[in-house]
C-alpha positions in Angstrom: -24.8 -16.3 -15.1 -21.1 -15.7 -14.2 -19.9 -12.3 -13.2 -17.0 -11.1 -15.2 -14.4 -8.0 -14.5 -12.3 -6.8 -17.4 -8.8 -5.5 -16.3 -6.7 -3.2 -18.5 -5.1 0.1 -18.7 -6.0 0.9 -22.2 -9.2 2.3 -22.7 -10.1 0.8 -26.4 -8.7 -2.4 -24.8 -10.9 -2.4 -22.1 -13.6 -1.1 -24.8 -12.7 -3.7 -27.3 -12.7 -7.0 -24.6 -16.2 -5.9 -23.8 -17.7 -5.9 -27.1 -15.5 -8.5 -28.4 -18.1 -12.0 -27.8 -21.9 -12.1 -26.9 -21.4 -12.5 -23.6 -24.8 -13.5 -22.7 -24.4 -16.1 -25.0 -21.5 -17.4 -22.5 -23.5 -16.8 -19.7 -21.4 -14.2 -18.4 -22.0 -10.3 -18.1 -19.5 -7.8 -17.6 -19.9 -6.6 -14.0 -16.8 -4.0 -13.6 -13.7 -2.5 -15.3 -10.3 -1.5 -13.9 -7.3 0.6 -15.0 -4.6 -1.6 -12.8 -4.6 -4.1 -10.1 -5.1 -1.6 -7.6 -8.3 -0.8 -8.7 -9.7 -4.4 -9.3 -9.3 -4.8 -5.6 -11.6 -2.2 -4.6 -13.9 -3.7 -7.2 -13.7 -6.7 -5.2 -15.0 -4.7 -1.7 -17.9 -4.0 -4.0 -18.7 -7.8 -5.4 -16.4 -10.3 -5.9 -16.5 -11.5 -9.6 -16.4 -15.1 -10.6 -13.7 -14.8 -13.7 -11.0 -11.5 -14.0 -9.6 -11.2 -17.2 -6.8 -8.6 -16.7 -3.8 -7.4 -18.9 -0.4 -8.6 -17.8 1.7 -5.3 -17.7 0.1 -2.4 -16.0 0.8 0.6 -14.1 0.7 0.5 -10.6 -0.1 -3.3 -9.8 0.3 -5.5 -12.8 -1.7 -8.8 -13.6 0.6 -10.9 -11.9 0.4 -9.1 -8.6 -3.4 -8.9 -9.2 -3.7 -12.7 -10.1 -1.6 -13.7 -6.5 -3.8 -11.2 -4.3 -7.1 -13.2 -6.1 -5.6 -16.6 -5.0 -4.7 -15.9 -1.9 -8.0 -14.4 -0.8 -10.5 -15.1 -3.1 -9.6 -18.4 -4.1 -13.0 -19.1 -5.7 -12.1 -16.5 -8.3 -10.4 -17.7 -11.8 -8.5 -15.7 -13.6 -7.5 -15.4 -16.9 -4.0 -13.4 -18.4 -3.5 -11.6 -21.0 0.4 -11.0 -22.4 1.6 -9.8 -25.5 4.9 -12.0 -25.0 5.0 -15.8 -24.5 7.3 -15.7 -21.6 8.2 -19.1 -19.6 8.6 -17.2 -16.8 5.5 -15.5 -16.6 3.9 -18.6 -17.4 5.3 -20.3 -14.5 4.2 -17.3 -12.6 0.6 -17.4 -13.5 0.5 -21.5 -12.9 1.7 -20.8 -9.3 -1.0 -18.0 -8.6 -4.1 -20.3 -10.2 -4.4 -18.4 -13.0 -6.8 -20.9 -15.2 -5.4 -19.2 -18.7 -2.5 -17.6 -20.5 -3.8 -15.8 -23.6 -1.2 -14.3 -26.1 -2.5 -11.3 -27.4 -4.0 -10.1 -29.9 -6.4 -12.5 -29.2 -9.4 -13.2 -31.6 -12.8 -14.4 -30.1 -12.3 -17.9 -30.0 -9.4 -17.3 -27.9 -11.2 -15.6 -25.5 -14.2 -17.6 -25.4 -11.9 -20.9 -24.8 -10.1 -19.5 -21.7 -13.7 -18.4 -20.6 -14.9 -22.2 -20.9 -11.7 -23.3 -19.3 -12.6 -21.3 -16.3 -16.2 -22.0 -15.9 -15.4 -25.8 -16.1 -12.8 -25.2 -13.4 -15.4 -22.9 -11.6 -18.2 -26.4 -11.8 -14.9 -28.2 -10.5 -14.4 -26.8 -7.6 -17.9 -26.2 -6.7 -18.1 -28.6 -4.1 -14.5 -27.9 -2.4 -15.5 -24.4 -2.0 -19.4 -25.0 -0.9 -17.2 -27.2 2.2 -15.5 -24.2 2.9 -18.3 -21.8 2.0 -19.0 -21.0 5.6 -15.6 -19.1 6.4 -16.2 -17.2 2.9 -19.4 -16.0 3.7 -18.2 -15.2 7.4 -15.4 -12.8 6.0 -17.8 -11.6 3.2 -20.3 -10.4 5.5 -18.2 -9.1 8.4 -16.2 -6.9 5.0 -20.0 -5.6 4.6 -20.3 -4.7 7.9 -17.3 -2.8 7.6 -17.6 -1.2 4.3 -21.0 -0.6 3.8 -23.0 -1.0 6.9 -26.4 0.6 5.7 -28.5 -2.9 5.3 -31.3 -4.0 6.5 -30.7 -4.5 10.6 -33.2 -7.5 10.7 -31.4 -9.4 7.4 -27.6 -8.6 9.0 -28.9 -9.9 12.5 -30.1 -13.2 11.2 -26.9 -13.7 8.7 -25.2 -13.6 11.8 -26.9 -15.3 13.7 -27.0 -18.0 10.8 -23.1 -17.7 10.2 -22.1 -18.4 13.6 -20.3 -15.1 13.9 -18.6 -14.6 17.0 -19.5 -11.1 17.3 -20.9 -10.1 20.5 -17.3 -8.9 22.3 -14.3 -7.5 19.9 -11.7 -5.1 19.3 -11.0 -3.9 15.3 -7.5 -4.3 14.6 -5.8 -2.3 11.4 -2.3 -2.9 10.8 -0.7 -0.8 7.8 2.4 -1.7 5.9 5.3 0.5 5.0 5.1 1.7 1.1 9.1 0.9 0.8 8.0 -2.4 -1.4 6.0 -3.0 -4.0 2.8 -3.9 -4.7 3.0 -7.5 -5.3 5.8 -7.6 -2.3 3.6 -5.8 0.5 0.3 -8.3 -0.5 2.7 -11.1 -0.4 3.9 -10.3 2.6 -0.2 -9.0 4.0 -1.0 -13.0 4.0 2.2 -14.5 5.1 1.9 -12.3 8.6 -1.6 -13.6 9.4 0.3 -16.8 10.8 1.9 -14.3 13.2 -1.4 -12.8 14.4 -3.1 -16.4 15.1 0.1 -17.5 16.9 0.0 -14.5 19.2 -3.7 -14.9 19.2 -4.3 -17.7 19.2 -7.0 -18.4 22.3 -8.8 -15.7 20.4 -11.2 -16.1 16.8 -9.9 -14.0 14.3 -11.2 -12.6 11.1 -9.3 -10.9 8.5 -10.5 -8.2 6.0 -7.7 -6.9 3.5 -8.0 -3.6 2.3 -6.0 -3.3 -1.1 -2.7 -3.5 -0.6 -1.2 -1.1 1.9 -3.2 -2.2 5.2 -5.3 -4.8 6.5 -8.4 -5.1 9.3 -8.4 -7.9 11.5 -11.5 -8.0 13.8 -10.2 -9.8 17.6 -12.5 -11.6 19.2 -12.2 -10.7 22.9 -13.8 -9.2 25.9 -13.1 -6.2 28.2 -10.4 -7.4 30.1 -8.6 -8.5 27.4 -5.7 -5.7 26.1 -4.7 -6.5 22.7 -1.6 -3.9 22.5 1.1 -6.3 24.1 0.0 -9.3 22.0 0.4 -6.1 18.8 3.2 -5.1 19.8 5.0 -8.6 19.5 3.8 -8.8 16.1 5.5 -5.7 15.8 8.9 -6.7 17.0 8.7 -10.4 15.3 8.4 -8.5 12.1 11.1 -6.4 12.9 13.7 -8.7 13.7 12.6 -11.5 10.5 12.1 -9.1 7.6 12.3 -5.6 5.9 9.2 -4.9 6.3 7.8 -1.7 8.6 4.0 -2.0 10.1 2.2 -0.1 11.8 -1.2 -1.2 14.1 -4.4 0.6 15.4 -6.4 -0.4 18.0 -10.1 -0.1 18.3 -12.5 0.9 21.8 -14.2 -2.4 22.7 -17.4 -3.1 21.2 -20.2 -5.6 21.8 -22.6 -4.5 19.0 -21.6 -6.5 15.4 -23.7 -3.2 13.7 -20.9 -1.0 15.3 -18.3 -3.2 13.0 -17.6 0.2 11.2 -17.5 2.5 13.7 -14.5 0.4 15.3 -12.7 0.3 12.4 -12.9 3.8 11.7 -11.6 4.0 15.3 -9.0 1.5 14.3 -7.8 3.5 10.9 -7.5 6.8 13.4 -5.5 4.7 15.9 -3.0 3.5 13.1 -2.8 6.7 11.1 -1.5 8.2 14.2 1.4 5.5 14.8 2.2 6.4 11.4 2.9 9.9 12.8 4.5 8.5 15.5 7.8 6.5 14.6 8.2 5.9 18.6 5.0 4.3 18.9 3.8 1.4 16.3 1.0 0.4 18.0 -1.4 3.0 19.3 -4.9 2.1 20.9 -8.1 4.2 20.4 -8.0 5.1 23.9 -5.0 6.7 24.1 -5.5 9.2 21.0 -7.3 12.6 22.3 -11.2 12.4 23.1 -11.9 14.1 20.1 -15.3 14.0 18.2 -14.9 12.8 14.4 -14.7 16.6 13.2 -12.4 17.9 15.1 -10.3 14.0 14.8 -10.4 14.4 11.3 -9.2 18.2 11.3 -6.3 17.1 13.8 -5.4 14.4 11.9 -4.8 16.3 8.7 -3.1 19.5 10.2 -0.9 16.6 12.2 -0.2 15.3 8.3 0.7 18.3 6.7 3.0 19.1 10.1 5.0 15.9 9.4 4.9 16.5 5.2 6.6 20.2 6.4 9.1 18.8 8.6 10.4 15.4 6.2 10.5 18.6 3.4 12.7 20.9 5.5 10.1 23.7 5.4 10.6 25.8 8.1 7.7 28.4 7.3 5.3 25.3 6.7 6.2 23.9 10.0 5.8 27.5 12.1 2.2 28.5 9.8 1.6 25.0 10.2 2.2 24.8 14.0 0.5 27.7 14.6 -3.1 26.6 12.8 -3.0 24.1 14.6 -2.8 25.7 17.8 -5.3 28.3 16.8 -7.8 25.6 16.0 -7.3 23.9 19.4 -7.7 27.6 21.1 -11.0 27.8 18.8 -12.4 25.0 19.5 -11.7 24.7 23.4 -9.6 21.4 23.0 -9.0 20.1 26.5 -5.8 20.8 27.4 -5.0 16.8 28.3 -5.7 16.4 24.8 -3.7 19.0 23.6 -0.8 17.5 25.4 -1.3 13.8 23.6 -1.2 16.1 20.6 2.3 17.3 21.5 3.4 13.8 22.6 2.7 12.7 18.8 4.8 15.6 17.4 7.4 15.1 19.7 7.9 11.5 18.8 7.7 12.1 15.3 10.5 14.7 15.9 12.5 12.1 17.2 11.7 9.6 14.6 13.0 12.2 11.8 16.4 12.6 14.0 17.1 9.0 13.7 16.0 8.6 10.3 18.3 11.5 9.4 21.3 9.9 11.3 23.5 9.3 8.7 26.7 10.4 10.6 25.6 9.8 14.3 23.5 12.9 14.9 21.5 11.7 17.4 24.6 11.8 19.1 25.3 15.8 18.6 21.4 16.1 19.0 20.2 17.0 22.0 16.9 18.8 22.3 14.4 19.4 24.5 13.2 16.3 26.3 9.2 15.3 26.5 8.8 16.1 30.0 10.4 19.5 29.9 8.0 20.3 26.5 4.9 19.3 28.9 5.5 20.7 32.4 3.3 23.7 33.1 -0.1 24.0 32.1 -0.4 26.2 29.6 -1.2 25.5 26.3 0.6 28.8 24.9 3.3 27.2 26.7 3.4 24.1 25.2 3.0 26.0 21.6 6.3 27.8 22.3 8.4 24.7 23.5 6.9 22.2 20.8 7.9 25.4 18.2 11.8 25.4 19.7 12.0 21.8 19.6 10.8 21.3 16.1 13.0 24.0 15.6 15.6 22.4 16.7 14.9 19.4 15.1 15.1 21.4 11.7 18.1 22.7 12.2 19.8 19.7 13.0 18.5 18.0 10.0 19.6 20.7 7.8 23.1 20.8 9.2 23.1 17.5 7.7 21.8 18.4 4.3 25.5 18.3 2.8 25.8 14.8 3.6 21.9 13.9 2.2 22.7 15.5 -1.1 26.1 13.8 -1.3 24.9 10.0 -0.8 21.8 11.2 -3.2 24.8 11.9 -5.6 26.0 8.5 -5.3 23.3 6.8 -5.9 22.6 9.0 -9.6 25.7 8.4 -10.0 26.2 4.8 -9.4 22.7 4.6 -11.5 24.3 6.4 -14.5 27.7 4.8 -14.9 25.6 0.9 -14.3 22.1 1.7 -16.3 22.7 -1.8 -18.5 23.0 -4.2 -15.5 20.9 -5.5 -12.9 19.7 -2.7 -10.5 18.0 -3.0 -7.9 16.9 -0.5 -4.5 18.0 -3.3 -2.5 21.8 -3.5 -4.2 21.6 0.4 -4.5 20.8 0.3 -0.3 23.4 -1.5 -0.3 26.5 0.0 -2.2 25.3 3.5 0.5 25.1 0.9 3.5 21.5 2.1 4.4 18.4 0.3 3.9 16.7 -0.1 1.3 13.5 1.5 3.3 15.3 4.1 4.0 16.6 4.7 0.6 13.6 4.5 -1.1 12.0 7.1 0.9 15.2 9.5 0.8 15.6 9.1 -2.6 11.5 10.0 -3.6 11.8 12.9 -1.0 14.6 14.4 -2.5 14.0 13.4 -6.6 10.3 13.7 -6.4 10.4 10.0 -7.9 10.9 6.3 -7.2 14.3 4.9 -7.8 12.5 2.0 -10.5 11.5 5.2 -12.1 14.7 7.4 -12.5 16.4 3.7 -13.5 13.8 3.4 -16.5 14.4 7.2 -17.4 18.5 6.6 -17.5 17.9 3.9 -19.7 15.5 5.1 -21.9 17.8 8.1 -22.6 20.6 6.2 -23.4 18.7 4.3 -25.4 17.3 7.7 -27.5 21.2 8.2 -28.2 21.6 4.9 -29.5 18.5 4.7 -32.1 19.9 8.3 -33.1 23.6 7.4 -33.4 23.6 3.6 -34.4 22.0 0.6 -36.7 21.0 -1.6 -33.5 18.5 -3.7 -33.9 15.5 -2.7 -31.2 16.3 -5.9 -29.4 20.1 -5.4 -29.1 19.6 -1.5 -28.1 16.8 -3.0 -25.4 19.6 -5.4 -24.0 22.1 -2.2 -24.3 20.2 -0.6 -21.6 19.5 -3.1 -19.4 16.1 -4.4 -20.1 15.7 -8.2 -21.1 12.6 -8.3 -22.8 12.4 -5.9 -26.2 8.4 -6.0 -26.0 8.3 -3.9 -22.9 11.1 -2.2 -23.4 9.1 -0.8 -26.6 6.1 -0.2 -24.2 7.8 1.4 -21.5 9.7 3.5 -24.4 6.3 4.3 -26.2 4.8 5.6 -22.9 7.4 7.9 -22.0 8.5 9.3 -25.4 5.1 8.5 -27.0 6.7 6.9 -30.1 7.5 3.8 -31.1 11.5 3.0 -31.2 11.8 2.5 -34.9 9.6 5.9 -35.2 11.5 7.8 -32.9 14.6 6.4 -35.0 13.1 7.1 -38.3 11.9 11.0 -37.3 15.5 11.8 -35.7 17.0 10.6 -38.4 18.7 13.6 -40.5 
């Protein structure tokens, strides 16, 4: 019996697939459901199906994206696509990320049941390839179990180790996290192409990797006590630095020597990295150095530490001070030791200084200069500290809001460059360009200061400008589609169905006098 997940973001769809064959009768059953590709991969932390059949064009992370993340870490996954346009490209697409079929939709049951054969046969195929390699599958698969749902039976997870050859009896948990300034499909790309990096820095040491949808990634070191991970981390770091775009982040685990404590270190791990994220200064934070904390109160910093930096990116004074000052009350409350409540500070101090140089549009590090981090620590008073962490992030504020005028001004720009260039190519990383920042920096910017992604406010422009044409002209839906800057006319009428939630030739036909 094969195992079967249905992908799509419309309900009667999804509802229709599934009652659309016997699929006993194929020996298959229908084992999950997903909106989007984003959700198919959490299916896959719960089981791994043998066959996806998922929609091509869907919100969040689209079938393509979905069918590349399958290959590259579930390879003995087939998956089948379903388009409503025969496009070349996509094609070509789907043959490079082993997708087994291509269906054009709407598809009848025959259809459906011939890509389903077409898969199984390839599944028998490659039964023996993937039986050599099933060892390494079952290795990850289990060690993803230990992590994610750790409640089985301790004699059975003893002996599967034991039985798998897991090297498991010294490690540290790795996390690294990647930036959100990419999509989907770019940061799961880019999630496999840096595991060379780890096993080159690594590379006396076994590795396992666990990914964890798209935005992050475990990797579980090998490794006794003596050995420090962070300087091996931190040259992952810098490599990716200097030889992409992309912005990561890593957390670094206690040592452990139990395999049953898998996720207890990585839960150490996520807390590591979710600081560095609050730390521009500091990438790579170990477990060790973050406050001695027990999970309550680790879990209460962490989130009054989040809505601190969510204040400070917003320009919300009041948010920052009531903010500042829960915080410090809790600490008080709970009798925080004061060497803990000075790493606190160090973390807010460095993600003060990671705002001033993201804001540093016209040199204002340069006109900055606040309190340093040793004259915010001396004395050892934790009302102290309070009152010179308030003035610096103060400080910082007001230095960010003297450059407000210039914020709004290249925002400005970019609308504007948008607006007056809606029916060409666009792109964040031409937009980055034409206001010389980058296109990280942009992105972020731009959705802190719109309340929306650039993709999003492009697709807006043009769907307005195309509402003006159905109103005012006899274009064909095609020609308005390529008016506006979108190639294909069958998703430009889905994308203009979803946000006016009409058809183009109804819209046309009820604004017509």
């Amino acid at each position: 019996m094969y195992n079967v997940m249905l992908v799509d973001n419309e309900p009667a769809i999804l509802h229709a697939l599934a009652y659309s064959i016997d699929w006993a009768a194929q020996d298959c059953r229908i084992m999950a459901t997903a909106r989007d590709g984003r959700e198919a991969m959490l299916q896959f932390d719960k089981q791994p199906p043998d066959i996806v059949i998922s929609d091509i064009c869907m919100p969040e992370m689209d079938g393509l994206a979905l069918a590349k993340w399958i290959a590259d870490y579930y390879p003995a996954c087939k998956t089948i696509i379903l388009t409503g346009f025969p496009d070349f490209t996509y094609a070509q697409q789907a043959i490079n990320y082993r997708v087994v079929d291509f269906v054009l939709k709407p598809t009848s049951e025959e259809k459906l049941i011939a890509a389903l054969n077409t898969a199984k046969a390839r599944l028998a195929e490659e039964q023996p390839l993937h039986a050599s390699n099933s060892r390494a599958l079952e290795q990850n698969l289990l060690i993803h179990q230990l992590i994610f749902d750790p409640g089985q039976s301790l004699l059975y997870t003893m002996q599967r180790i034991h039985d798998l050859g897991l090297e498991l009896s010294q490690y540290y948990v790795l996390r690294f996290g990647v930036s959100d300034s990419h999509d989907d499909a770019a940061r799961i790309a880019f999630l496999q192409d840096v595991q060379d990096m780890w096993r080159e820095v690594f590379e006396e040491h076994t590795l396992y990797f666990v990914p964890r949808a798209e935005r992050f990634c475990y990797i579980v070191l090998c490794a006794d006590a003596a050995f420090s991970p962070t300087a091996g981390c931190n040259a992952v770091v810098q490599t990716v630095q200097q030889t992409t775009d992309f912005q990561i982040t890593v957390g670094i685990s206690a040592h452990h020597t139990d395999p049953l404590d898998l996720s207890q270190a990585a839960q150490q791990a996520d807390h590591a990295q979710q600081m560095a994220e609050y730390s521009p200064q500091m990438p790579v934070i170990s477990f060790s150095q973050l406050p001695v904390l027990s999970d309550q109160h680790a879990t209460r910093i962490t989130e009054e530490l989040r809505l601190l930096q969510s204040a400070l990116e917003n320009r919300n004074r009041s948010a920052v001070e009531s903010g500042l000052d829960r915080l410090f009350a809790y600490l008080r409350r709970e009798a925080i030791p004061f060497a803990s409540v000075k790493r606190i500070a160090v973390i807010l101090y460095e993600c003060g200084q990671g705002l001033l140089i993201s804001y540093s549009i016209e040199s204002l590090l340069a006109d900055a200069a606040t309190p340093g981090l040793s004259a915010l620590l001396e004395g050892g008073d934790i009302g102290n500290v309070q009152h010179r962490l308030h003035d610096y992030l103060i400080a910082v504020l007001d230095r960010i809001c003297c450059n407000a005028t210039d914020l709004d001004d290249l925002i400005f720009q970019v609308k504007q460059y948008i607006d007056q260039n809606y029916a060409g190519e666009l792109s964040l990383e031409g937009l980055a360009e034409y206001v010389h920042l980058s296109a990280s920096y942009l992105s972020k910017l731009f959705k802190r200061e719109l309340g929306q992604n650039i993709s999003n406010y492009i697709q807006s422009v043009r769907i307005e400008h195309a509402k003006v044409l159905l109103r005012t002209t006899s274009m064909k839906t095609y020609e308005i589609a390529e008016a506006v800057g979108i190639a294909d006319p069958v998703y430009f009428s889905k994308i203009f169905k979803k946000a006016t939630g009409q058809k183009p030739k109804d819209f046309r036909a009820a604004e017509s006098p």
